[in-house]
C-alpha positions in Angstrom: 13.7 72.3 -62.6 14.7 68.4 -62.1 16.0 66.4 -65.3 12.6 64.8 -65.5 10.6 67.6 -64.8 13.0 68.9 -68.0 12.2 66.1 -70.2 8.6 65.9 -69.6 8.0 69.1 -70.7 10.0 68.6 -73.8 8.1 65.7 -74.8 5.0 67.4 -74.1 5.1 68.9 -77.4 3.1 67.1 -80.2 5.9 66.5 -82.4 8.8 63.9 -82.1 11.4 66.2 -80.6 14.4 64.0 -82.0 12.2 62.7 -85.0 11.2 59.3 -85.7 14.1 57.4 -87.4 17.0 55.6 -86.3 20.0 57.4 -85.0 22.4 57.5 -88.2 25.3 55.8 -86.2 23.1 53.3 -84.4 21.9 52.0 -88.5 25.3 51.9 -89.4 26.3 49.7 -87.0 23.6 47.6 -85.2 24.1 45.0 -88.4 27.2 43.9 -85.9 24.8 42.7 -83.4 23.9 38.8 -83.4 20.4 38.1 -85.1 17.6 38.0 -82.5 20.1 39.3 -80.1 18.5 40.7 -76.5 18.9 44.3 -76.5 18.7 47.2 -73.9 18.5 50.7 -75.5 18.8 53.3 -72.7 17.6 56.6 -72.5 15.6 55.6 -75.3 13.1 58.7 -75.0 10.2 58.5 -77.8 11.2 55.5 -79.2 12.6 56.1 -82.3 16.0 53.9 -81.8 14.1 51.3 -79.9 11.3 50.7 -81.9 13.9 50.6 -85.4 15.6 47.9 -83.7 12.3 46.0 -82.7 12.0 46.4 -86.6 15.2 44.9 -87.5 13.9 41.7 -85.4 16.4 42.3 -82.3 14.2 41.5 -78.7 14.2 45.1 -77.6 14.0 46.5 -73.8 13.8 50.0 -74.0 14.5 52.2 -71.0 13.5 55.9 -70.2 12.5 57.9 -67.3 10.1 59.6 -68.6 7.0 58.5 -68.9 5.2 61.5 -72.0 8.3 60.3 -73.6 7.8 56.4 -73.3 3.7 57.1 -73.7 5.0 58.3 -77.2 7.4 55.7 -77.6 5.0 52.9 -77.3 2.3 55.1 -79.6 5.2 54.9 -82.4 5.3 51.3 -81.9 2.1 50.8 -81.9 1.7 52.2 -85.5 4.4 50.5 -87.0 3.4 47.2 -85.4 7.2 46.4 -83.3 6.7 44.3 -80.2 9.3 45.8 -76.9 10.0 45.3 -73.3 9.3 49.1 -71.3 10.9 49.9 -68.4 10.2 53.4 -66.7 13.4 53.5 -64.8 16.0 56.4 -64.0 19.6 55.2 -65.2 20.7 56.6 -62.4 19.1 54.0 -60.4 18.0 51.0 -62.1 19.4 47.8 -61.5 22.2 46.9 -63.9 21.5 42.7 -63.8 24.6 41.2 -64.6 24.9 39.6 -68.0 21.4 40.1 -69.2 21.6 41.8 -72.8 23.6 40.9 -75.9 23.8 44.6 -77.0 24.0 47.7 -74.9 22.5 50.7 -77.3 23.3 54.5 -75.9 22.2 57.2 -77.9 22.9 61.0 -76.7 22.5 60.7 -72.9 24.8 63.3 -71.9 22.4 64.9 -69.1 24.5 63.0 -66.6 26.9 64.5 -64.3 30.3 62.7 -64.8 30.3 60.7 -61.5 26.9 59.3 -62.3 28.0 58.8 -65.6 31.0 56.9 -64.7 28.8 54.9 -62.6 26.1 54.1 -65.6 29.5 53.3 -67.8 30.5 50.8 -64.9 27.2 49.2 -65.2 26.5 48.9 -68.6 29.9 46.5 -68.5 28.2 45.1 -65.8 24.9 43.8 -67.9 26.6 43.5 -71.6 27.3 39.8 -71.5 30.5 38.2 -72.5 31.0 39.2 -76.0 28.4 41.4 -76.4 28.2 44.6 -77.9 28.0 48.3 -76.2 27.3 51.2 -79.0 27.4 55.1 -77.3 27.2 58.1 -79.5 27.5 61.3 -78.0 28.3 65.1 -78.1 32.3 66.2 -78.2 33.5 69.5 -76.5 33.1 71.4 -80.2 29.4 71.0 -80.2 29.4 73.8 -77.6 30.9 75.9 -80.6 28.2 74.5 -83.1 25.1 74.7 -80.4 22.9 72.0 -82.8 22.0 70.1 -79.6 23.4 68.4 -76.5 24.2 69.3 -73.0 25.7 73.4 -72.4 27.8 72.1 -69.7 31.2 70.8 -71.3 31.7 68.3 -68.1 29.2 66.1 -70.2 30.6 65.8 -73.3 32.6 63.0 -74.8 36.4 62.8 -75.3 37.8 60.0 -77.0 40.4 59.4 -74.0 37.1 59.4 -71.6 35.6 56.7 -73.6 38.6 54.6 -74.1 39.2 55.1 -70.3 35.6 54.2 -69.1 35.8 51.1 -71.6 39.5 49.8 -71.4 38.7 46.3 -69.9 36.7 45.9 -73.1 38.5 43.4 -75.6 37.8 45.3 -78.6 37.2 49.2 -78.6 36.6 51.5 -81.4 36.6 55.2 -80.9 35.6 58.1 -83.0 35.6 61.6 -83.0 34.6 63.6 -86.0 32.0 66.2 -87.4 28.9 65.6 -89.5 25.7 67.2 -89.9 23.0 65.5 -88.5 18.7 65.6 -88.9 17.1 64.3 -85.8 13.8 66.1 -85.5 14.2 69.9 -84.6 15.8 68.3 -81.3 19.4 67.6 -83.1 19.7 69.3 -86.4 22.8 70.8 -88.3 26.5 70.2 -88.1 27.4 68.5 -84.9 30.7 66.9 -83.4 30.2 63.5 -82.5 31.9 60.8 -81.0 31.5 57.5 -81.3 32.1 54.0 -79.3 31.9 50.3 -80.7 33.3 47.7 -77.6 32.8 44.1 -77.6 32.8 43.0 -74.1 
């Protein structure tokens, strides 16, 4: 089964797979993005990041592949009234326009093989403009151990050496690895290890 065949049948189901709030990480930090800032949230799957920044009064693109998942998305928006740019792209493919967002938001998309990853990594640098603001959160190789969510594969989890690498020419990087429990939707749920990325381009 392709990745998108994958995620269309998970958001299929009736329910918000990964719930309908704001990644914790993501509303810890996005108060470090400008005011009215132009933000692309990738991967951004039924909304629930990309609409709560629509909310917060950022000028939101989100991006997804899928489009039961972005159907949903824009049905969440719709209720709570938040205004966004679609795009039904594969990351894989899409065209990274050079210095077009204020913020880069990524939020769990570990289904990426690393060379495609490294390639998404080199152009999210690309489109962040000149002191703008990439956040990532993602899986770490111990959440294979806790099995709350994420990828099975450990080539697609997150080291803190593989972000720091990926993100060097950045002029300010912060990196975290740690555990937490987390409450997604059924989708992420329990004690997770996480790791996190703040750069400023």
């Amino acid at each position: 089964m392709s990745d998108l065949a994958r995620w269309e049948t998970r958001f299929a189901a009736e329910h918000y797979v990964f719930g309908t709030a704001p990644n914790a990480f993501l509303a810890r930090t996005a108060a470090r993005i400008p005011p009215g800032a132009c933000v692309l949230s990738l991967a951004d799957g039924e909304g629930r990041n990309g609409v709560w920044l629509a909310e917060q009064g950022f000028r939101v693109t989100a991006q997804d592949f899928s489009p039961k998942g972005q159907a949903k998305a824009r049905a969440l928006a719709a209720e709570r009234g938040a205004a966004l740019e679609w795009e039904l792209s594969d990351i894989r493919t899409r065209d990274w326009t050079p210095d077009a967002f204020d913020a880069v938001v990524g939020i769990f998309f570990q289904f990426l093989t690393p060379p495609e990853r490294s390639a998404v990594f080199e152009g999210i640098g690309k489109t962040v403009r000149p002191g703008g603001l990439v956040l990532i959160e993602g899986y770490g190789p111990r959440q294979l151990g806790y099995g709350t969510g994420g990828p099975k594969a450990l080539q697609n989890l997150y080291t803190e050496d593989l972000l720091r690498t990926a993100f060097a020419d950045f002029s300010e990087l912060e990196v975290t690895a740690y555990d937490a429990t987390i409450s997604e939707g059924p989708g992420h749920s329990g004690m997770s290890a996480l790791v996190d990325l703040v750069a400023r381009r």
